[in-house]
Structure formats: structure tokens, C-alpha cells
PADREN-764598 format. One record per residue: residue in three letters; x, y, z of N, C-alpha, C, O, CB in turn. Coordinates in steps of 0.1 Angstrom, whole numbers, plus 5000, padded with zeros to 4 digits. Atoms other than C-alpha are relative to their C-alpha. Glycine has a CB too. Layout:
// PADREN-764598
ALAXYZXYZXYZXYZXYZ/...
This chain:
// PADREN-764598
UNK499449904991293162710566501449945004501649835010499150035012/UNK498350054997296962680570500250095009499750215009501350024987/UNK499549934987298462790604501549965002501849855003499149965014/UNK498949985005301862900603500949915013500049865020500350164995/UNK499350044987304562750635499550125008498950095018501749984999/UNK500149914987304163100652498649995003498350005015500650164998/UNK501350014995300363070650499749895008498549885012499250004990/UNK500350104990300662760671500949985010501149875016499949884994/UNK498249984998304162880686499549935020500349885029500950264997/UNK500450004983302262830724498450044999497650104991501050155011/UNK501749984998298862820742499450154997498350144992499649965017/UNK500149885009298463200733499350024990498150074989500950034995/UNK500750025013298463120697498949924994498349924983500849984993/UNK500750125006296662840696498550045003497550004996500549865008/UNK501049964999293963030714499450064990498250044986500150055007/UNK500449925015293663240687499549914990498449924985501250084993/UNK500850115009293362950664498849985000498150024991500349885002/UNK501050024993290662840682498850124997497750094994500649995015/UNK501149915002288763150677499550034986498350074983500350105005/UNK500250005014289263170642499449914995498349944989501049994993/UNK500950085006288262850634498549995004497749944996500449895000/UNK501150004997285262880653499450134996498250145000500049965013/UNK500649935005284463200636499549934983498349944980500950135002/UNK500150025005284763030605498749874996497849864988501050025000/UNK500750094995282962740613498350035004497349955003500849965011/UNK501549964998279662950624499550154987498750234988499850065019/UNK500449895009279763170592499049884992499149754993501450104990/UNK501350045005276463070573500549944989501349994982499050104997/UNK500050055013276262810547501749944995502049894984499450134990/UNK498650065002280262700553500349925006500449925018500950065002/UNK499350104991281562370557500949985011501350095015500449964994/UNK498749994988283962300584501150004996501249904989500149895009/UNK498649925009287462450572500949835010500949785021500650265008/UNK498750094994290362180571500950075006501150185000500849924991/UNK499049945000292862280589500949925005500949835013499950125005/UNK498750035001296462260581501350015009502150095003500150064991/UNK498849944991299362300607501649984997502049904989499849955013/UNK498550005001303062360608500249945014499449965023500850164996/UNK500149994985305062210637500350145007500750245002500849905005/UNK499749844989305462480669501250054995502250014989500449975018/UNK498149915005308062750663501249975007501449975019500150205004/UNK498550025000311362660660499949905001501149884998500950055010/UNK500350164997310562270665500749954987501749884988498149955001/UNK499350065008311562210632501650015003502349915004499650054987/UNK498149965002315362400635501149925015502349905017500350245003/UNK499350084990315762210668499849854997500449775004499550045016/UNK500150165006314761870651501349964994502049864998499049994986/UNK499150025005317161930628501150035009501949955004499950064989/UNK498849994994319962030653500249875006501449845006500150115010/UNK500250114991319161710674500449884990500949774995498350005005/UNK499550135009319761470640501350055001502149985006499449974984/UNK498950005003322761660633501049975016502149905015500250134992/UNK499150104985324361560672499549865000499849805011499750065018/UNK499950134997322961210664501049974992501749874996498949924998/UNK499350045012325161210631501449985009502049885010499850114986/UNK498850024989328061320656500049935010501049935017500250105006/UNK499650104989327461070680499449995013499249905022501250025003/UNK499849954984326761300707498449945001497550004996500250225005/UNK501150044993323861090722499150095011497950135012500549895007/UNK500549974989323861240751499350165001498650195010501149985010/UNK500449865001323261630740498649964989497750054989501450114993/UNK501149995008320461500713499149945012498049975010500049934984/UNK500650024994318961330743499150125004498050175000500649945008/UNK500349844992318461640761499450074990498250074993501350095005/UNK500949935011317161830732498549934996497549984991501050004987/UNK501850045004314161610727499549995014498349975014499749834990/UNK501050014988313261590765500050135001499150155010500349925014/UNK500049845005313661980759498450014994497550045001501350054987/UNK501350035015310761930728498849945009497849995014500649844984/UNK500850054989309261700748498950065016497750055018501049955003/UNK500749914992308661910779499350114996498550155003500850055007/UNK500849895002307362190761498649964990497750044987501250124992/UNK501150035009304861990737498749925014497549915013500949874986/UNK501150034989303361840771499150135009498050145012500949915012/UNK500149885000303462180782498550044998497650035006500850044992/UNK501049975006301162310757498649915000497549955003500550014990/UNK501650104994298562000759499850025007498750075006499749885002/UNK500649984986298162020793499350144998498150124998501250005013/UNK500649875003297062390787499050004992498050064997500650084995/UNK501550025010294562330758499349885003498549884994500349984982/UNK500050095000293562040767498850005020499150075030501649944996/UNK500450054987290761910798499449875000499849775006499050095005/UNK500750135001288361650789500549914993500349794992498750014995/UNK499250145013290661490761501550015006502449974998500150054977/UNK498749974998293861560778500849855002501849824996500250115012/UNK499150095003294961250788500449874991501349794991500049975008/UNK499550125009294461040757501150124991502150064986498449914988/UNK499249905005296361360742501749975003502649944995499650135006/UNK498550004995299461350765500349845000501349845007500350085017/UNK500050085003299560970758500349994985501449934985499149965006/UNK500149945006299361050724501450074994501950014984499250055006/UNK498949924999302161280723501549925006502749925002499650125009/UNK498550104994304461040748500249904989501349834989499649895016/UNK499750165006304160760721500950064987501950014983498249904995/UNK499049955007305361000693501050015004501749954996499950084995/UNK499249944994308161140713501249855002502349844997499250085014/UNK499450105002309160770722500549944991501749904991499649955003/UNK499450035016309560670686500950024994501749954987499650044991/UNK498749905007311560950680501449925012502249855006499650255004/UNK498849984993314060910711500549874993501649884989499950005017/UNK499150115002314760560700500650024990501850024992499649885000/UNK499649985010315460630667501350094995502150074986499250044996/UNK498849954999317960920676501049925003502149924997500050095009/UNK499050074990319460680700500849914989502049894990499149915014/UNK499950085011319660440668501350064990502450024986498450014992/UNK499149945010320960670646501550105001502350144993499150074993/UNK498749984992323660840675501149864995502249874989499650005020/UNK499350165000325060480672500750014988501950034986499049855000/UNK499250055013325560430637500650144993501050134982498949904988/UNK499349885006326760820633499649984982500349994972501950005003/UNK500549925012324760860604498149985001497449905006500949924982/UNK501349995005321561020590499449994988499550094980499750095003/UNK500650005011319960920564499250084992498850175000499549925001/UNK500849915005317861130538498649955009497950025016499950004982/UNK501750034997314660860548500050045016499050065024499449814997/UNK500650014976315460880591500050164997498950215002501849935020/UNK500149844997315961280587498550014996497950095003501250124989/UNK501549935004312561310573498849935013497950005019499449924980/UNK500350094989311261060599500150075013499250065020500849874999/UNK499949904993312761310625499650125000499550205010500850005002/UNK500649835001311461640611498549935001498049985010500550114981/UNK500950015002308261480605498849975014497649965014500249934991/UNK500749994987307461440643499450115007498750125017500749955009/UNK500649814995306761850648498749974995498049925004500950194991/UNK500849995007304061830624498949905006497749935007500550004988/UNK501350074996302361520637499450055018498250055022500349825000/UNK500349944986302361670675499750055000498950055009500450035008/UNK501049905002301161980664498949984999498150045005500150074993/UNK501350055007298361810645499149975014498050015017500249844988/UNK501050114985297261600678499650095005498450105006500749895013/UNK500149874991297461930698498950064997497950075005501150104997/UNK501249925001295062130677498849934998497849985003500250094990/UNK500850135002292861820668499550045019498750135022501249824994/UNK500750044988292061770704499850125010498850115018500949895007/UNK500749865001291962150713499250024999498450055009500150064994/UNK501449955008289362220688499249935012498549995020499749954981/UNK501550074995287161940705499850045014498750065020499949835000/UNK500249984986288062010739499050185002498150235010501949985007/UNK500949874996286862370734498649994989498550104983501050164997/UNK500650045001283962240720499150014981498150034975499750025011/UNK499550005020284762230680499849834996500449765004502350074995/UNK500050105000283961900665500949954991500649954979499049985000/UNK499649965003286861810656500549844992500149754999500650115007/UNK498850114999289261500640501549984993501750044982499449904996/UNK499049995009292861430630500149894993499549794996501150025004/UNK499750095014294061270598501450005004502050105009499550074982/UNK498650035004297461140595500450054992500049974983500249904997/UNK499449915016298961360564500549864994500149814983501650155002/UNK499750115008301061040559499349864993499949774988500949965006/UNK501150095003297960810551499250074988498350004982499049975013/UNK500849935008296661100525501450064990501850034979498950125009/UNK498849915018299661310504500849875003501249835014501350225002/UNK499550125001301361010490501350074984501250124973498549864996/UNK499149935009304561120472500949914993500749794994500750105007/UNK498850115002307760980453501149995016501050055027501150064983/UNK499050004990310660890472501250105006501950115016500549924996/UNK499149874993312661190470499850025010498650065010500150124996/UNK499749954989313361250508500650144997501550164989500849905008/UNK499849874992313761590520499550104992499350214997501450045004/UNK501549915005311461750490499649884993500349844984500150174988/UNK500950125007309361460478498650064991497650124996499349895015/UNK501049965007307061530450498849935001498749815000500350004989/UNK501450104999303361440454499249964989499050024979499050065008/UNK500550035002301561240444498850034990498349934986500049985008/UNK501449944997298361450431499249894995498649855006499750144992/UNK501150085000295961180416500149895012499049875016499949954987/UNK500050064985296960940448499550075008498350055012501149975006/UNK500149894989296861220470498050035000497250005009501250174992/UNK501049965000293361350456499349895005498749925015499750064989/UNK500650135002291861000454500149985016499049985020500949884990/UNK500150014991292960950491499350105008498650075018500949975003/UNK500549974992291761260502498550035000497950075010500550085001/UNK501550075003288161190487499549935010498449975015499949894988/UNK500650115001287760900504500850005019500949905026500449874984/UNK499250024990289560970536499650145012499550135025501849994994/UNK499949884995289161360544498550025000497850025010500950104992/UNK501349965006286061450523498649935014497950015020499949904982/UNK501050044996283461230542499850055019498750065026500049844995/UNK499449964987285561350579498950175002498450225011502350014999/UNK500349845002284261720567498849954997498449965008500950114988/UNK501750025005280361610553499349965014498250015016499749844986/UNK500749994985279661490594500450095005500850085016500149895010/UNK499449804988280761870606501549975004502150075007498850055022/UNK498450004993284261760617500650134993500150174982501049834995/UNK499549975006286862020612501749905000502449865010499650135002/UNK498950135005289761780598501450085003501850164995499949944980/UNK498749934997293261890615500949874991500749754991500450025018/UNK498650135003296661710597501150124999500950244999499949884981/UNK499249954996299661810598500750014985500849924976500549945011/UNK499450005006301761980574501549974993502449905000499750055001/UNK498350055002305361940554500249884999501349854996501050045011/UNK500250115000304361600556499449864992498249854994499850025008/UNK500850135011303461280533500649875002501349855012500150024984/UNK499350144998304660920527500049974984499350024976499249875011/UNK500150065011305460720499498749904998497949895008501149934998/UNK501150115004302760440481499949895013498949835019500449924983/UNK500250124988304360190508500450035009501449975014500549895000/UNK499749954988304160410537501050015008501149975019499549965005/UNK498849944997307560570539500250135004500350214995500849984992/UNK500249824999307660910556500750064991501750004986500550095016/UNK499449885009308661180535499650204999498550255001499549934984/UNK500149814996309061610537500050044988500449974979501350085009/UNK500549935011308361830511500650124998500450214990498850025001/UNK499449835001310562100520499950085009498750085013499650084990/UNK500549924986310762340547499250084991499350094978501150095012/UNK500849915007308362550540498249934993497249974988501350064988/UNK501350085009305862260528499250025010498749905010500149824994/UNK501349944998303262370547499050014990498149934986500050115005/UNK501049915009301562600524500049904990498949884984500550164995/UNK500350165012301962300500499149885001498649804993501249914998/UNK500450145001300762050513498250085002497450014995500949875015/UNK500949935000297262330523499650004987498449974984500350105006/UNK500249965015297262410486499449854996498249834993501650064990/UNK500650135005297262020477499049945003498449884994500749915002/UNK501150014994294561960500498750044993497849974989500150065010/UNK500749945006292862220488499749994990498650044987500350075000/UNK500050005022292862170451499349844999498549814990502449994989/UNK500750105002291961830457498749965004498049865000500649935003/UNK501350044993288761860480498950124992497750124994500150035020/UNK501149905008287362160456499950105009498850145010498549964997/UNK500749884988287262440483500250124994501250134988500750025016/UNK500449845002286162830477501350035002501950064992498750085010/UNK498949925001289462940492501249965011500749925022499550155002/UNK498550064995293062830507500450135004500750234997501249914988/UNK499249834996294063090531501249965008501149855013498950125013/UNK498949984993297463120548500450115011500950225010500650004991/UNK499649874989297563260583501449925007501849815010498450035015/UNK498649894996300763440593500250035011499549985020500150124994/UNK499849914990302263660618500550154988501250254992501549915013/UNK499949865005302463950592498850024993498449914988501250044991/UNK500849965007299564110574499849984987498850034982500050095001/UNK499950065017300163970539501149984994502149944999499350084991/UNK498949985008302264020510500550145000499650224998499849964986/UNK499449895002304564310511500650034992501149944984500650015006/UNK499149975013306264520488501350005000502050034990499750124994/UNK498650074999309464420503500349935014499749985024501250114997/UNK499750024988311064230532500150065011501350085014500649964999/UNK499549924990310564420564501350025009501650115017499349985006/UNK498949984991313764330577501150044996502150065002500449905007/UNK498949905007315564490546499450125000500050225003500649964985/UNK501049815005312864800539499550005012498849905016498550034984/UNK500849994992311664920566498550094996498450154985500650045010/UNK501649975002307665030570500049944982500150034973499450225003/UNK500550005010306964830537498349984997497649955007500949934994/UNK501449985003303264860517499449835002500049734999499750094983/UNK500750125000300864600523499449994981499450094974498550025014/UNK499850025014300164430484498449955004498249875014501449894991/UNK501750034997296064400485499949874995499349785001498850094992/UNK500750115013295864170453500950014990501350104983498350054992/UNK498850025012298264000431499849924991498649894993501249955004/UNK500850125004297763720407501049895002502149905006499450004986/UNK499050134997299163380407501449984993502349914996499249884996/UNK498749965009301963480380501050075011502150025013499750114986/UNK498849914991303763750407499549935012500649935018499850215001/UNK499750104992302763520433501449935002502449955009499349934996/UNK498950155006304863210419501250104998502250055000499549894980/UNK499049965003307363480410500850085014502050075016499650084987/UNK499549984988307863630444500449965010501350015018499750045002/UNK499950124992307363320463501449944996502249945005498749904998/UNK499350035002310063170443501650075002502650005004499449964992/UNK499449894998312263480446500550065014501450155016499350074996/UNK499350004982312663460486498950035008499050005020501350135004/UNK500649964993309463610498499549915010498849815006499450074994/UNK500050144987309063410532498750005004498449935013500950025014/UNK501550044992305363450536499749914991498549924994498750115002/UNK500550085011304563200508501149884999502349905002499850104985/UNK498850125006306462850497499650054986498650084981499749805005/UNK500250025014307162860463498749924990498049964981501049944998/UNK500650095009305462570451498249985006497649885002501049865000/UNK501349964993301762700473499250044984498050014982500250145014/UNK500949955010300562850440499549894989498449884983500850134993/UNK500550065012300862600414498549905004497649944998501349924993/UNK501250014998297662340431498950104997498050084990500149975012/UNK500849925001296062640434499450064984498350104979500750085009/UNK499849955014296462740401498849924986497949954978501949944997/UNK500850075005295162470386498749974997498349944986500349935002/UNK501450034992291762440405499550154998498350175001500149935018/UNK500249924999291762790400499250075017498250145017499449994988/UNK500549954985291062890439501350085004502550075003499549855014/UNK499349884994291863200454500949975012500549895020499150115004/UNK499350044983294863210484499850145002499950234993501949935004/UNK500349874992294163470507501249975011501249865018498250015006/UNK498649994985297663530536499550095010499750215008502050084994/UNK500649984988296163620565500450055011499350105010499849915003/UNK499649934990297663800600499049915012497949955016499950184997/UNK500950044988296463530629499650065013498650055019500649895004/UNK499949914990297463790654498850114998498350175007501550055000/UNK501049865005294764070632499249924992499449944980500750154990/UNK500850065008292363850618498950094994498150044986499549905007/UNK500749965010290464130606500650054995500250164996499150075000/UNK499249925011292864260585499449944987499149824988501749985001/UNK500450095014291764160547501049944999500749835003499850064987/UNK498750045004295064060539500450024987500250124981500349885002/UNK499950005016296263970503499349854998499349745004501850024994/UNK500550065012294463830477500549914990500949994981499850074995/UNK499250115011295863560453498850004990497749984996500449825008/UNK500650035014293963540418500449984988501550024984499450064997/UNK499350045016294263410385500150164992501250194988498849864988/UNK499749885002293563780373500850125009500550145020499150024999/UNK499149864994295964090384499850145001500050204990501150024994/UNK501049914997294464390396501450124998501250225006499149995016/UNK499449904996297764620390499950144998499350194989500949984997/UNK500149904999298464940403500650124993501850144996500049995008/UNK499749905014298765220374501550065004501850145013498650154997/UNK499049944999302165280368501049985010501950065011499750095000/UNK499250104990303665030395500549925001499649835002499749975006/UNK499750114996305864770403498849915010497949975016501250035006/UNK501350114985303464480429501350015008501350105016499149764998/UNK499050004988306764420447501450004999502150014988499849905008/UNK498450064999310164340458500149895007499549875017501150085008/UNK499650114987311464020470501849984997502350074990498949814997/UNK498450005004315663890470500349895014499949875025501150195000/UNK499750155000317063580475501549975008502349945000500149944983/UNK498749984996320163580496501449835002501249705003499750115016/UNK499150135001323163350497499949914989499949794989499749935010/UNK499950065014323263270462501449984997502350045003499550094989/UNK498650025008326163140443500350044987499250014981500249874999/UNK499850005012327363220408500949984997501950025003499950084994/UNK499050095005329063010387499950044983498950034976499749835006/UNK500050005010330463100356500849944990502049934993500050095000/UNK499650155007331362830328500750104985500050174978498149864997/UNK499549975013333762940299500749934991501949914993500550085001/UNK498650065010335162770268499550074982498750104973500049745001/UNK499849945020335962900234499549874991499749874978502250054993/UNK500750085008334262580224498450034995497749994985500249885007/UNK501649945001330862730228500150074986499050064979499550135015/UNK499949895013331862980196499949924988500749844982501650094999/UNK500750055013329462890170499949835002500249764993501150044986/UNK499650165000329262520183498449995009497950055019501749945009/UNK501350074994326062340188500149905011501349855011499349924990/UNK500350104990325062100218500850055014500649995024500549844993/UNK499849954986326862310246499249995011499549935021500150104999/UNK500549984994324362410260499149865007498849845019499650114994/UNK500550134999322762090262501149935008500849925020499749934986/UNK498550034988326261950280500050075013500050015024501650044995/UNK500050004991326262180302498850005010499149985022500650075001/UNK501050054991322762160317499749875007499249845018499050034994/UNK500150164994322861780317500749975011500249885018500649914991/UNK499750024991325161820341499750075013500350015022500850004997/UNK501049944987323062040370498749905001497949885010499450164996/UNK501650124997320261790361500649885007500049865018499149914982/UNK498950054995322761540371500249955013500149855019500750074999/UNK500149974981323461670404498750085006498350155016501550125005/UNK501949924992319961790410500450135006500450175018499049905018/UNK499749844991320862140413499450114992500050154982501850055002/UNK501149905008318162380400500950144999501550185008498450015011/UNK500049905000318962710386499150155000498250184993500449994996/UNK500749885003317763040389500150094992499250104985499850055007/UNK499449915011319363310368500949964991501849884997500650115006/UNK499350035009321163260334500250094990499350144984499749904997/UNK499749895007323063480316501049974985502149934987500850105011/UNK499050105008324863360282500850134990500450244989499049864988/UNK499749915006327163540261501249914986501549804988500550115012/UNK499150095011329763410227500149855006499449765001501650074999/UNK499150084992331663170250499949995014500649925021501250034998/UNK500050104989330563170280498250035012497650125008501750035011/UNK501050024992327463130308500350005010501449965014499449925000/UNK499949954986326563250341498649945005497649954999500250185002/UNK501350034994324063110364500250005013501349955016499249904996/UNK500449994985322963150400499249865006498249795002498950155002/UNK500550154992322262850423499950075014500750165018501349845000/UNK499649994982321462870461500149865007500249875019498850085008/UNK500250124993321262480467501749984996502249974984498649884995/UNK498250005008325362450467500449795010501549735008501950255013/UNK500050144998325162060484500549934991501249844995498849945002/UNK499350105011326361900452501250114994502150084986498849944985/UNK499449885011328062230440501949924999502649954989499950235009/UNK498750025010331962050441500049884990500849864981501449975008/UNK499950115010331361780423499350064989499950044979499449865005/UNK500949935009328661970401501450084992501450084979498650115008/UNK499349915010331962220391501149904998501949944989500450175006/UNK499150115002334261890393499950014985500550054976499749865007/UNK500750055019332361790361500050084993500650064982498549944996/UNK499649895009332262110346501150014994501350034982500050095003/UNK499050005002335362120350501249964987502350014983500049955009/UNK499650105005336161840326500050044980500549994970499049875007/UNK499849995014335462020294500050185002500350244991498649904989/UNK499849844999335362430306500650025009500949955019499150095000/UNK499649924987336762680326499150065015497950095012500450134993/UNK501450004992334662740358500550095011501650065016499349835006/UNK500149944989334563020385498950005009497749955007500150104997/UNK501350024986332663060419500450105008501450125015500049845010/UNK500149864993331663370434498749975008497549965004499850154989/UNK501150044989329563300467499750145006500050245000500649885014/UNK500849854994327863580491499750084989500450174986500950105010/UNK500549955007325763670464498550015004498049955014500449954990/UNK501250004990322163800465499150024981499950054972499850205017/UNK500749995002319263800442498950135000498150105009500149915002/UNK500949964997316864100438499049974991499449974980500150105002/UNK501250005012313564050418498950115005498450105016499349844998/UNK501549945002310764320409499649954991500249934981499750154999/UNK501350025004307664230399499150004998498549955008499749984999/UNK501549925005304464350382499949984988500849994979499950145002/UNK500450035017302164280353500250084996500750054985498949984994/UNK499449885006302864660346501449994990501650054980500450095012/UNK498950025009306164540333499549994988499850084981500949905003/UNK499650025013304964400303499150074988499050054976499949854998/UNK500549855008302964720291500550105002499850194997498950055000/UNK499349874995305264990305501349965001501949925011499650045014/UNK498650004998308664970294501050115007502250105010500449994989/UNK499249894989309765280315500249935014501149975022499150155004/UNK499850034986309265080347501849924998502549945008498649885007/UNK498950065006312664870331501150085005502050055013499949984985/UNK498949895001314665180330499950055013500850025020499950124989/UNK500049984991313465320359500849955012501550035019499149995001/UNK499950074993314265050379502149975000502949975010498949884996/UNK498550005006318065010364500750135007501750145013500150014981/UNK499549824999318665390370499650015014499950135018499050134989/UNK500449994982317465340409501149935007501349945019498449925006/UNK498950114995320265090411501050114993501250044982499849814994/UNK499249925009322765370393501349975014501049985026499250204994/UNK498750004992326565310410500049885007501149865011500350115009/UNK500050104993325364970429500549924986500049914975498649985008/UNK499450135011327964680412498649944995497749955003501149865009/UNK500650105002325564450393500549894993501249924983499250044995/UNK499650115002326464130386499949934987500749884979499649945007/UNK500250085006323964020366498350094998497650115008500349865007/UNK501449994996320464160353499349914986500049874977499450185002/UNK500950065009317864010330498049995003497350025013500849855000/UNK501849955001313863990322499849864997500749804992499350144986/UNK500150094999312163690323499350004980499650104973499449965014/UNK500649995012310163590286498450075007497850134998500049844989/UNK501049985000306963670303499950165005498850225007499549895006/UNK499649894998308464000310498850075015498250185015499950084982/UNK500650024989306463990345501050045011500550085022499549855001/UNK499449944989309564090365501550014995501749944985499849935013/UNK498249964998313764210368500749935006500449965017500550135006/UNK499250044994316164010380501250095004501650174996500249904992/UNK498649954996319264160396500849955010500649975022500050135004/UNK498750034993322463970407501150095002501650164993500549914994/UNK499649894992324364170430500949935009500849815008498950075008/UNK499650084985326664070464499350045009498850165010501250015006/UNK501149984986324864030493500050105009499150115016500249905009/UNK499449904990326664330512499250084995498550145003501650055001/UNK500549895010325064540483498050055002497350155000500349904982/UNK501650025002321464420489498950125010498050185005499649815006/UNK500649914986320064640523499750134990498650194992501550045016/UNK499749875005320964950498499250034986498750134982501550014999/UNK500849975012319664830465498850015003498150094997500149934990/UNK501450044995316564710482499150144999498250184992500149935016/UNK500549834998315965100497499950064990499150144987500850095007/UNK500049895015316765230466498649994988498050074980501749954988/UNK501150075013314065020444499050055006498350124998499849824998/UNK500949994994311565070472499450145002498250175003500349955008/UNK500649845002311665450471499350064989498450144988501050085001/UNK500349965013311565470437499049954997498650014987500849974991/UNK501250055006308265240433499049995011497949945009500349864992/UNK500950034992306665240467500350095012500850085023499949865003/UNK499649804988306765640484499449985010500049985021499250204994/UNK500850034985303965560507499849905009499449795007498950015000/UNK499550104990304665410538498849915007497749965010500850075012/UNK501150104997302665110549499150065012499250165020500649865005/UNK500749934986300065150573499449865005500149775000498650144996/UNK500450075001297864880588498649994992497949894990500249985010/UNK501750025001294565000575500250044984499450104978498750135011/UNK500249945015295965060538499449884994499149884983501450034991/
């Protein structure tokens, strides 16, 4: 059970936690549910604001921002908290201290490192952990925390670090497993791991649901759910479509493809663990816990004659690479990828044509030096405020009218850029970002008339 920042956002949510797991916990014949946490809402974006005034210098304003953090994480313990409270808020002071010096450290020498930034994001996640850990027991859940960084054991890449999985599993055998066989339910904290020789390391915002999944996949469990503050997967972003349809049941293919595609209830990389181990994710509404929600399976239940959804990716870049050397000439293509591998800059869309290539990036951190080097043997443009749409549904790859359909719903909106993937599973459409509010509506009318409800 993964619990998102807003599900632990304040004593409120946490209550709610609290009830969940203890519903879960007295359903018949079910172990004690791990559960996973994010840190409190917004904790991460003020972490990160707080390194970046150490990088600048300003001591004295990142001070203040963590006795900010600070006050509100005592806050909350004190509220959940009676019989365990003061090894808790002890607890909490000792992380908190760690951190201050470390700002104070790294104010000084005006810079942040990839390993201290992870080292500073990675304090939400363990304070949360302690929080609900000593919660649960206090309201009389039996409960313990795990360190995440003593169990997901990753490489060194700082700020998405790849895990580990046979470390990882192997530790959580022998570390988690036996925590959960005496009734405990096992809190750790997400977004969070270390290297082999105990070097913090992050996984990505968003690594929550990853690091739940990894857990998951490694302890064997029936099902990896992901509670929210929305009702599931939608058939598009509510804050571009409004009233969109709740998505019952998708499979792990339009998952991975919508997750990766922008949809913000899911991390991208939540499906593949899952995948593997074959265990269902279920996304959850902490606020409506009876809601069913959506369904994650290796099979796809689609709906006759339907797209599953919309998702779109905003703030993309496209960069397009031209030389009349490409014409009829082998190993191009090979040159120019070597050089995005290079600068570690993943793409998403690619479009090729005689002489020349187009592709969409949204990680633009290396992007001048990445088009420096291009530079060196093609011609290279760069068109920013760009947007991404993707539909997707297994329908696509037996219903070629949804193709046209979908093209012809977008009729007079510029396109940039479209294409079908090989597994013909969903539409790409590069667009500018101004464009997106409009295509969005347009797609959405055309493949999803009836307006959400809660009880669909």
C-alpha cells in the first residue's frame, strides 16, 4: 500500500491512513499490508528550494525554511502520536539536525552536489516513514519502520538511481519479510534507497510508486495498490478536460504507456516490477476508499470501439537534426543517437525522413552541449514550448478507424509531429503547448461523450 504526499499531507490524512490500514489489516486471511509513504505535501518542492538557497549562499533564508519543515513535521507528531510521542519527536529532531548542518555545509561551499541533493530530498520520506510507523502503533496497529536505505540498494546514479532488484529482493527477504510473518505492518519510506556502501540515493520524483512496486514484486504480494487524492486513472487530465471518465481496467501495456506519457497518477517506471511478478496495481482515492478504482492487469478488458485514454506531456522540446549526409548513407543514425546516450538524454518521439530527424526530449539539462555536438557534423534546430498528446488503447491495434478518427478530431490544430508506436497500442501527437487545452477537448469528445461520474 503506497500513500501518496497528500494522503499524509496533515493529521486529517493520516487519519484516514490509519483507518485504511486497519481495515485492511482485519480483512480475513491477510497479512499485514507494507506500507509505502511519500514525504508530506509539498515537503519535497520546499527541500528542493532550501538546497537551491544553499547553492546561493543564502544561509540564512534556507535556515528558515527548514525550521519552517521542521515546525510543521513536529506539528503533526505531536497530533498522532501519545504513548510513543516522545521517542518520535526525538526521532524527528535528530533527522532535522543532520539535515540543518548539512545545508549549513553546503550554504558555505555554494554548491550542491548530485550525492548531498539526494541526501536532502531524502529527509521528507524518512520523517514521514517515522510519523506513520509510530501512528499506526500508537493507535494500536502493530506496527515497525524499516529504513528504505538499508533495503532498495541501487547504482550510483544520484537523482534517478537504478535498483538494485536481486540486492534489493534479497534484502527485503531477510529484512522486511520476517517484520510482516510477527503481524507487524512494515512502514518505509519512499523515493528512497542507497548504494551497496550505504550512499543515499533518489529515484526520481515520483519514485514512490517505484519503490511500492519493487517491494512488492520482491515480497510476492496479491496486490500493489496506489492510494491517491483522485479516483483512479482517467481518460484525461482533469485540469485540461474537464469532468473526465473514470478508466475501470487497463492493462499493464496502456499503463506503461500513459504513465510514461504524463499521466500524474502513476510514475512511469511503477508498472514494469509489477509486470514481471505479474501482480495487479489497483490506484485508489484515500479520501473514497470505497471507490473501486482502477485496475492494472496483464490482460485488457477494452471498451468496444474505444480509445482507454488521454494523457500529454507538456514542456517538451524538439530538436530537429539535418544533413544531406544522411542521403543513402549508413551509420547516421547510429552517430546521432550515440550522442543523446552521451549526454543521458532520453527520447521520446522520433520522426525520420531522407535527410533529416526530429525528436522530442523533455529533460533539456544537457540539451546545449547535447546540440553543441550535433552541431559538429549537422544542421540542428530547437523549438521549445512544445506539448506531447498520446491516446491509447488496445482497440488501436484491431480498429484502424480509431487512427483516422482521432487525426480528423485534431482537423486545423498545427501538428508538429504524429506517429504510431510498432505495438500500434497508441498516437502520438507533437503539437505547441498553447495548442494542447483545445486538442485535448477535441480528442476527448470525440472518444469519451459521457461525463464522469463518481459511481461509473
Amino acid at each position: 500500500m503506497k500513500f501518496g504526499g497528500t494522503s499524509v499531507a496533515d493529521p486529517d490524512a493520516m487519519g484516514r491512513l490509519i483507518t485504511i490500514v486497519r481495515q485492511q489489516t482485519q480483512a480475513a486471511g491477510s497479512p499485514p499490508p507494507i506500507v509505502v509513504v511519500s514525504a508530506l505535501a509539498g515537503v519535497t518542492d520546499a527541500l528542493i528550494e532550501i538546497a537551491r538557497l544553499a547553492e546561493e549562499g543564502d544561509a540564512e533564508q534556507a535556515a528558515a525554511g527548514l525550521n519552517a519543515l521542521l515546525k510543521r513535521h513536529l506539528a503533526v507528531a505531536t497530533a498522532m502520536t501519545a504513548d510513543g510521542r516522545a521517542d518520535l519527536l526525538a526521532a524527528v529532531g535528530h533527522e532535522f539536525e543532520e539535515l540543518i548542518g548539512l545545508i549549513h555545509a553546503l550554504a558555505v561551499l555554494r554548491e550542491v552536489s548530485p550525492r548531498s541533493y539526494d541526501a536532502v530530498l531524502a529527509v521528507g520520506e524518512l520523517v514521514s516513514s517515522r510519523i506513520v510507523a509510530a501512528a499506526l502503533a500508537d493507535h494500536g496497529i502493530p506496527s515497525a519502520w524499516v529504513d528504505a536505505r538499508r533495503v532498495l540498494t541501487t547504482d550510483a546514479e544520484h537523482n534517478t538511481a537504478v535498483p538494485d532488484m536481486s540486492e534489493t529482493c534479497d534484502r527485503a527477504r531477510a529484512r522486511v519479510a520476517p517484520l510482516v510473518s510477527a503481524g507487524n505492518v512494515v512502514v518505509i519510506g519512499g523515493f528512497i534507497g542507497a548504494t551497496a556502501n550505504g550512499v543515499t540515493t533518489t529515484l526520481g520524483r515520483g519514485g514512490s510508486d517505484y519503490s511500492a512496486a519493487i517491494f512488492g514484486a520482491c515480497l510476492g504480494v496479491d496486490e500493489i495498490q496506489i492510494w491517491t487524492d483522485v479516483d483512479g486513472m482517467l481518460t484525461a487530465d482533469p485540469r485540461i478536460v474537464p469532468q473526465p471518465r473514470l478508466v475501470p481496467h487497463l492493462s499493464f501495456a496502456e499503463a506503461s504507456e500513459l504513465a510514461y506519457f504524463g499521466a500524474k497518477v502513476l510514475h512511469p517506471s511503477t508498472i514494469l516490477p509489477a509486470v514481471a511478478k505479474n501482480i495487479p496495481v489497483r490506484i485508489l482515492n484515500a479520501r473514497r476508499p470505497g471507490n473501486t478504482g482502477t485496475l492494472i492487469t496483464a490482460e485488457a478488458r477494452p471498451a468496444k470501439g474505444q480509445l482507454t485514454a488521454l494523457a500529454c506531456k507538456r514542456d517538451v522540446t524538439v530538436i530537429d537534426i539535418t544533413s544531406t549526409r544522411m542521403l543513402m548513407a549508413h551509420g547516421f543514425l547510429r552517430r546521432l543517437f550515440e550522442v543523446f546516450e552521451r549526454f543521458k538524454t532520453p527520447v521520446d518521439v522520433v520522426t525520420t525522413s531522407e535527410v533529416s530527424v526530429s525528436v522530442t526530449v523533455d529533460d533539456t539539462r544537457r540539451l546545449d552541449g547535447l546540440v553543441d555536438n550535433l552541431r559538429t557534423f549537422a544542421d540542428v534546430n530547437i523549438e521549445r514550448e512544445m506539448a506531447i498528446i498520446c491516446a491509447v488503447g488496445e482497440n488501436l491495434r484491431a480498429d484502424p478507424s480509431l487512427f483516422s478518427r482521432a487525426v480528423t478530431a485534431l482537423d486545423r490544430v498545427p501538428l508538429r509531429m504524429v506517429g504510431q508506436a510498432a505495438s500500434r497500442r497508441n498516437i502520438t501527437f507533437v503539437l505547441r503547448d498553447a495548442d494542447v487545452p483545445n486538442a485535448m477537448t477535441r480528442l476527448h469528445e470525440e472518444f469519451f461523450q459521457r461525463p464522469f461520474s463518481a459511481t461509473s
